[in-house]
C-alpha positions as CSV (number, residue, x, y, z in Angstrom):
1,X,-12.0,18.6,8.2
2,X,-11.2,15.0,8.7
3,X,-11.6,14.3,4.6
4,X,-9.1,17.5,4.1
5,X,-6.6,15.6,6.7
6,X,-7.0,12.2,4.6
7,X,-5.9,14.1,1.3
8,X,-3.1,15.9,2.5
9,X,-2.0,12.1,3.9
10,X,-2.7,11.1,0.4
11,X,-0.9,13.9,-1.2
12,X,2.4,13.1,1.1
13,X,4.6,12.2,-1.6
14,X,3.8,15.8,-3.5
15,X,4.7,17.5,-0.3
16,X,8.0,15.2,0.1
17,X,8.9,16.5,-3.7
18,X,8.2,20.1,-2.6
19,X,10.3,19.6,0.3
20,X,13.5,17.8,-1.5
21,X,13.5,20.7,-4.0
22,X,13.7,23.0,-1.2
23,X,16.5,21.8,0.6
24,X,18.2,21.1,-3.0
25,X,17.8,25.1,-3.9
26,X,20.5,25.2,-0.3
27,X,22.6,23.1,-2.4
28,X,22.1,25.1,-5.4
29,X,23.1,28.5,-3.5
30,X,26.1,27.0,-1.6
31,X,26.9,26.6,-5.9
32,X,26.9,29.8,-6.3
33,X,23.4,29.5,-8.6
34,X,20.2,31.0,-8.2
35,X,17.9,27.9,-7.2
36,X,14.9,29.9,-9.0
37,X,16.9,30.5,-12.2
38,X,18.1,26.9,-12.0
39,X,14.9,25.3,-11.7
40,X,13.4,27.3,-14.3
41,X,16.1,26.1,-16.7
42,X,15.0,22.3,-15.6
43,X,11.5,22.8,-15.9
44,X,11.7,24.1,-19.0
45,X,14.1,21.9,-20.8
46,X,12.2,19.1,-19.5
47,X,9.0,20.1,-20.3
48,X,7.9,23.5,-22.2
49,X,10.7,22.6,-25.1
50,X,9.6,20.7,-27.8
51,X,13.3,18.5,-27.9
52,X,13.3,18.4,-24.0
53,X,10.0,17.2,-24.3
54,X,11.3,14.4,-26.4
55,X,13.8,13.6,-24.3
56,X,12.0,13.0,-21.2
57,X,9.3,10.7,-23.0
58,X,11.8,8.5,-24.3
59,X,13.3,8.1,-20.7
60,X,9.8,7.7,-19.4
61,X,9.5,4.6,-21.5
62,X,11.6,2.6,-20.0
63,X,11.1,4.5,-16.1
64,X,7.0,3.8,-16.5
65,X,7.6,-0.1,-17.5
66,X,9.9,-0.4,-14.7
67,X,7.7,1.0,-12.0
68,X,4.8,-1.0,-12.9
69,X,6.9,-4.1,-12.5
70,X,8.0,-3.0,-8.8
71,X,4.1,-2.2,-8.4
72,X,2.7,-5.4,-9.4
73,X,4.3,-8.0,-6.7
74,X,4.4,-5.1,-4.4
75,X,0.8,-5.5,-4.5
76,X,1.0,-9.4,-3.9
77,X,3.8,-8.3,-1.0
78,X,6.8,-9.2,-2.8
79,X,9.3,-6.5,-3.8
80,X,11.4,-7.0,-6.9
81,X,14.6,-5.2,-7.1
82,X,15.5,-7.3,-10.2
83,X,13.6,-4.8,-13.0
84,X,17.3,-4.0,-14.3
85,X,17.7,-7.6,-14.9
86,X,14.8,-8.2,-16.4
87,X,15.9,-4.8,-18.8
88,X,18.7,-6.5,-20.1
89,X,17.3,-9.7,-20.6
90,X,14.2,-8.0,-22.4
91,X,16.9,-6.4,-24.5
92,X,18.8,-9.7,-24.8
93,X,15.6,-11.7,-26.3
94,X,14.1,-8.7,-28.2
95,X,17.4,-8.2,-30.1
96,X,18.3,-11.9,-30.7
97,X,14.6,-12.3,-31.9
98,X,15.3,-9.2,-34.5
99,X,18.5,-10.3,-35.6
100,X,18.4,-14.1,-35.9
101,X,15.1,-15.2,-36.6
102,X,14.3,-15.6,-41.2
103,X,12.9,-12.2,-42.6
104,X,9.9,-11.8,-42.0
105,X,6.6,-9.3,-42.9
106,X,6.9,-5.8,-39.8
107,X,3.8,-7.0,-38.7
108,X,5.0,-10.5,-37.9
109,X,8.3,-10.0,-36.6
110,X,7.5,-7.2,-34.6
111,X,5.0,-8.1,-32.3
112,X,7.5,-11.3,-32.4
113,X,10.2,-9.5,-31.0
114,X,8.4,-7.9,-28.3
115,X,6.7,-10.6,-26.7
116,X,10.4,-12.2,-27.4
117,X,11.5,-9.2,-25.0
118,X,8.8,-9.7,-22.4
119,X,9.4,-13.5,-22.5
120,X,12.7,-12.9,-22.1
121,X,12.0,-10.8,-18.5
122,X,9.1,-12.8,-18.0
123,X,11.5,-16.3,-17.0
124,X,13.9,-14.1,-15.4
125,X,11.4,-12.8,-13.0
126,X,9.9,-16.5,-12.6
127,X,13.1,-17.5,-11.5
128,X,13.0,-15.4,-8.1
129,X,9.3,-16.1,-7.8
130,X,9.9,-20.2,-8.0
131,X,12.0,-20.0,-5.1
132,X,10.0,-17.5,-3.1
133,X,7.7,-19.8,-3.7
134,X,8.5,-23.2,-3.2
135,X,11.6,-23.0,-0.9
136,X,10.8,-20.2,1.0
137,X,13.6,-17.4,-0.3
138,X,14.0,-13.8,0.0
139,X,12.9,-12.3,-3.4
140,X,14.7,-9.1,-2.4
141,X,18.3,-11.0,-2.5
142,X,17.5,-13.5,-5.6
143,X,16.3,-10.1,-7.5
144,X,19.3,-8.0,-6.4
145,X,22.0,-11.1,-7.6
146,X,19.8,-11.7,-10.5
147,X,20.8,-8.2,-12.1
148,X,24.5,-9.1,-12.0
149,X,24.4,-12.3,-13.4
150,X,21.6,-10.8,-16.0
151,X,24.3,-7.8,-16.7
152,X,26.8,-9.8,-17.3
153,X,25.3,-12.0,-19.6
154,X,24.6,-9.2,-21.8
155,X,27.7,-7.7,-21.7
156,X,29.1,-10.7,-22.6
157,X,26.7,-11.6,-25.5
158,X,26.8,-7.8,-27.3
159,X,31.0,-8.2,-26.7
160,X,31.0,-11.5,-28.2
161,X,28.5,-14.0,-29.9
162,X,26.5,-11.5,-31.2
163,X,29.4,-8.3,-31.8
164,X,29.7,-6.3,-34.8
165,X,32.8,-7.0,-36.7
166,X,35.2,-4.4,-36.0
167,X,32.7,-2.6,-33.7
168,X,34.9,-0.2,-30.8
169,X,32.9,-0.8,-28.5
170,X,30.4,-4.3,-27.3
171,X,27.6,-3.9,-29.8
172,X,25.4,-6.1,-32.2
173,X,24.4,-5.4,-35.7
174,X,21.9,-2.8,-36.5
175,X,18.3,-3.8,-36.2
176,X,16.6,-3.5,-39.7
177,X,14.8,-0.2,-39.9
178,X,11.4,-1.6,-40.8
179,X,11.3,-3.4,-37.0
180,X,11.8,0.0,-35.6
181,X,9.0,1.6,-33.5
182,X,7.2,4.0,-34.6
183,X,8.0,7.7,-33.2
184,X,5.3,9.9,-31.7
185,X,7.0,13.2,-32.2
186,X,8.9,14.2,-35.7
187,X,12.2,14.4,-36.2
188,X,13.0,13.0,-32.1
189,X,13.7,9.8,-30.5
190,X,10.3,9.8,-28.7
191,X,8.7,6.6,-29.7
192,X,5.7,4.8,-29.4
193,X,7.0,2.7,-26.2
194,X,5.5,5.2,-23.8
195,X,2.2,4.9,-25.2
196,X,2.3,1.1,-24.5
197,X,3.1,2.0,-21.2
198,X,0.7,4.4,-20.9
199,X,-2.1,1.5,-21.5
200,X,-0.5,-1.3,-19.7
201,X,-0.7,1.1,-16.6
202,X,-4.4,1.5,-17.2
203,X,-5.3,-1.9,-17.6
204,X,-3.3,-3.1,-14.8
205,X,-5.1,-0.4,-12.4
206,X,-8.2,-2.3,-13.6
207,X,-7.3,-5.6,-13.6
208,X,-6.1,-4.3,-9.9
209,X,-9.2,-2.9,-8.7
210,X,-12.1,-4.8,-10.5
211,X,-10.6,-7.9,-11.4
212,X,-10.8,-11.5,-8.9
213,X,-6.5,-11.4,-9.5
214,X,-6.1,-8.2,-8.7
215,X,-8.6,-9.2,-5.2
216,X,-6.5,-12.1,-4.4
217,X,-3.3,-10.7,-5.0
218,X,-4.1,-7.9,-2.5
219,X,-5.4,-11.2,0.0
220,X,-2.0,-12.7,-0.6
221,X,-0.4,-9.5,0.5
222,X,-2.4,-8.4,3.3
223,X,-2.5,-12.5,4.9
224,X,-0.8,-14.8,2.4
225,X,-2.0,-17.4,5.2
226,X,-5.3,-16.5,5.6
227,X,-5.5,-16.1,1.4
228,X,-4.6,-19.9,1.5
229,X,-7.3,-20.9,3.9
230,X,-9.6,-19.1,1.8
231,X,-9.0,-21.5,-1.3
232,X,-6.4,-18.7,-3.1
233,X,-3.7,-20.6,-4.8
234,X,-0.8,-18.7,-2.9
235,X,2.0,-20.6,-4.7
236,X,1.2,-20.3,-8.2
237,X,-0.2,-16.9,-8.0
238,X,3.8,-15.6,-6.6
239,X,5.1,-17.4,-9.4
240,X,3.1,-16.2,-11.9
241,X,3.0,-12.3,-10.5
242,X,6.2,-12.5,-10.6
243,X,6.4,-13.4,-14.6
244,X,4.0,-10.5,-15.3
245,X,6.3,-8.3,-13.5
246,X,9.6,-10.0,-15.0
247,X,7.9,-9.3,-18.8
248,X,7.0,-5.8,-18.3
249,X,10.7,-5.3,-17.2
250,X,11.6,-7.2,-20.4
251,X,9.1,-4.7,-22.4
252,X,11.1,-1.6,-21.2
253,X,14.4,-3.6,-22.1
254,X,12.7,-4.6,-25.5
255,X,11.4,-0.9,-26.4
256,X,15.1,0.8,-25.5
257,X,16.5,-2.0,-28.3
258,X,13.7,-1.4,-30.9
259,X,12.8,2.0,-30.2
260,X,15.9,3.5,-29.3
261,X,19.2,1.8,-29.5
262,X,18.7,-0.3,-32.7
263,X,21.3,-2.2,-31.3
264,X,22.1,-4.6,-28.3
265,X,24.9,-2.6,-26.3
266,X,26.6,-3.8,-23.8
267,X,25.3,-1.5,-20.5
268,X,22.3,-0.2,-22.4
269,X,20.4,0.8,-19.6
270,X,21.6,3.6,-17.0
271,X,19.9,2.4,-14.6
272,X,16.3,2.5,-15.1
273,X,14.9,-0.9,-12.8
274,X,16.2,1.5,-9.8
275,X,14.6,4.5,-11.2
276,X,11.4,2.4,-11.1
277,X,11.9,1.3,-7.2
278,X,11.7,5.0,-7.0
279,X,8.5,5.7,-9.7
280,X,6.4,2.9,-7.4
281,X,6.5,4.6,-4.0
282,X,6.5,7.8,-5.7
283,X,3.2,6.6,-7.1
284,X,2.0,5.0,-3.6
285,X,1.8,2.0,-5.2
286,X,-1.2,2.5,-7.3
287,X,-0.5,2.3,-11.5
288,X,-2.6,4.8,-12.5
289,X,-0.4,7.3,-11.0
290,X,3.0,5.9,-12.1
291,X,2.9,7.5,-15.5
292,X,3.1,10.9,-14.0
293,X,5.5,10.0,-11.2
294,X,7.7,8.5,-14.3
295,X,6.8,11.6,-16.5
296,X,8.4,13.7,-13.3
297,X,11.5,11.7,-12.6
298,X,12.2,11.5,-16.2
299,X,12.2,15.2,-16.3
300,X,14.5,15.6,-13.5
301,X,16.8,13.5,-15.6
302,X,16.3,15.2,-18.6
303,X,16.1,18.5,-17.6
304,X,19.4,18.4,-15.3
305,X,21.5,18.4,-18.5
306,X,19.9,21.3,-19.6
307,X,20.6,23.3,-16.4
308,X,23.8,21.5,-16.0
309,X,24.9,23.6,-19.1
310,X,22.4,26.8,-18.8
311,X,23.6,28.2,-15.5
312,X,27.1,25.8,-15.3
313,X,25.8,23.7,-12.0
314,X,28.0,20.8,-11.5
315,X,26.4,17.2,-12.3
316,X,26.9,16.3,-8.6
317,X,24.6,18.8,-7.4
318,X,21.6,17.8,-9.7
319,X,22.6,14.1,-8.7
320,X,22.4,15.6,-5.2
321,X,19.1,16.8,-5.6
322,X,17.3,13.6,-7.2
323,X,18.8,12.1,-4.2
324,X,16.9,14.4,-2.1
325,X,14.3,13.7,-3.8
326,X,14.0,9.5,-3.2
327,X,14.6,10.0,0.3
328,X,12.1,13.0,1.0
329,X,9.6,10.3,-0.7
330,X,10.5,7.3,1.2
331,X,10.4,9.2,4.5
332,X,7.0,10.6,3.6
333,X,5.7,7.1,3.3
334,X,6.1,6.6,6.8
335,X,3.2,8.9,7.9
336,X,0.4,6.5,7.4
337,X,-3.7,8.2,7.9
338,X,-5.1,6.8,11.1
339,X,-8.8,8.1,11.1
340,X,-9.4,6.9,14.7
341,X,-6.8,9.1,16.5
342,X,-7.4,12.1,14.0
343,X,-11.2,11.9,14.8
344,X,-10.4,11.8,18.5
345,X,-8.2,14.5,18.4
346,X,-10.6,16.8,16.6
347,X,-13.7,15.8,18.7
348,X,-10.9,17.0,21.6
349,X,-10.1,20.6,19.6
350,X,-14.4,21.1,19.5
351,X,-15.3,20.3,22.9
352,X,-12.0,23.0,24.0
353,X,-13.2,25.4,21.3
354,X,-16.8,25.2,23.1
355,X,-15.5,25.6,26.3
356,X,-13.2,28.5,25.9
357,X,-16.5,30.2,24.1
358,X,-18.4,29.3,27.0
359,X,-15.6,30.8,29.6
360,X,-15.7,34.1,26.7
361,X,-19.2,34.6,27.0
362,X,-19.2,34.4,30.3
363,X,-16.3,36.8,31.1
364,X,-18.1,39.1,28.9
365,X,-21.3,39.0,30.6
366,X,-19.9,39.4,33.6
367,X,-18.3,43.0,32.0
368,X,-21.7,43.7,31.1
């Protein structure tokens, strides 16, 4: 009984999903929609249609790369709100690598421009990390001002330096075709990037679980002090954590230029370092599950255009609902497994159970 408690703790954020699409079928009927016909429309644009299909892999690209960079300091106890930052400047290095840097053979240049891009996120993220560090402050505000100013630069770059002549709108050149990514599925925009993602989730669950930085990051944030005492470089290991999580922000910036875009827009990115705030408690922290929490968010994204025009529900609604959906998650991360006070309380439920038996059997007899 007390193992069958412990999953459905673990399972929480499943329930919480459950839950937010419960209340958001209230919000569907007060629309006028039938919340079963309009979730069917979702599901299946977003994942039984071969284009849908498409569509929510090449979100989950980006969404996946994102997570794993809240996950990773999270585990050192450091949050990073500053994954949109480290997009844009991902996107930033990446296309000024592509575009500016001598012809080159594909096989040079590209792995060029992506480890541009995750440099690129990589320093951003540092930045935060050296002062967490060092002078003692709050990741959680550097990160959140770091996406302005990171924004910003971008905007002004794609709308200046680096603008197409006679573009409408704040864009570069096209990237050359041959630096593309490859795409997984024919004739789509679904490209390789979520496979990358896919294995940088399963080597950092290892490196997580089996590895000495993956034990001392945990140390650091369980007891940073106590991590210190115990010989763990503290200091560098922020500063550092906070690279690795900076360049896998600058990875999903980098694969929305390459694989995507082909271009460095100004506002490329809807908004995917929040989306991964979401994918890492969806995914309780752990990165072996953040591909399908990413897989599932990206649906909801690319399946609420398809309802949007299948059954005519207005965009607020479906906003409404993936609302619903963050905060059902977040709430359910409050109810934390405490296998003391479960095991006392079913010891409790046995001994009544026994004595109400006992009191039975002995009201019986006495029938008898």
């Amino acid at each position: 009984m007390l193992t069958a408690i412990r999953y459905f703790y673990v399972l929480r954020p499943v329930w919480a999903v459950l839950l937010a699409l419960f209340a958001g079928s209230g919000l569907i009927l007060i629309a006028g929609v039938s919340p079963i016909t309009a979730y069917a429309e979702l599901f299946k644009g977003a994942f039984l249609d071969y284009w849908g299909l498409a569509g929510t892999l090449v979100k989950t690209s980006p969404i996946l790369l994102a997570g794993l960079a809240v996950i990773l300091p999270l585990r050192a106890g450091l949050l990073n709100i500053g994954a949109e930052g480290q997009i844009y400047m991902g996107g930033l290095f990446s296309a000024m690598a592509a575009l500016l840097l001598p012809a080159m053979p594909p096989l040079i240049l590209v792995p060029i421009c992506v480890l541009a891009g995750a440099l690129g996120g990589g320093l951003w993220g540092m930045i935060p990390g050296y002062l967490k560090a060092y002078h003692g402050m709050n990741e959680v505000i550097l990160t959140i001002l770091l996406n302005f100013i990171a924004i910003n630069i971008v905007s002004y770059v794609a709308g200046g330096p680096m603008m197409q002549e006679g573009a409408p709108y704040p864009y570069s050149e096209e990237i050359r075709q041959e630096l593309w990514l490859p795409w997984i599925m024919d004739g789509t925009d679904a490209h390789a990037g979520v496979v990358i993602g896919l294995a940088l989730a399963m080597v950092m669950y290892f490196v997580l679980k089996y590895s000495t930085i993956g034990f001392a990051l945990d140390t650091i944030g369980k007891n940073a002090t106590a991590a210190r005492y115990a010989g763990v470089p503290v200091r560098p290991y922020i500063v550092w954590v906070m690279f690795a999580a900076g360049a896998l922000g600058g990875l999903a910036g980098t694969f929305e230029v390459l694989g995507l875009k082909y271009r460095l827009y100004h506002h490329f990115s809807p908004g995917y370092g929040f989306d991964g705030i979401v994918v890492a408690f969806l995914a309780t922290v752990n990165p072996l599950i953040a591909p399908i929490a990413a897989f599932f968010l990206s649906g909801l994204k690319a399946g609420a255009l398809v309802m949007q025009r299948a059954v005519g529900l207005e965009s607020t609604v479906i906003e409404a609902i993936q609302g619903l959906v963050i905060i059902f998650v977040a709430a359910s991360l409050g109810f934390k497994f405490n296998a003391t006070r479960w095991s006392l309380f079913l010891q409790r439920r046995r001994k009544l159970d026994a004595e109400v038996g006992d009191t039975f059997a002995t009201f019986r007899k006495g029938e008898e």
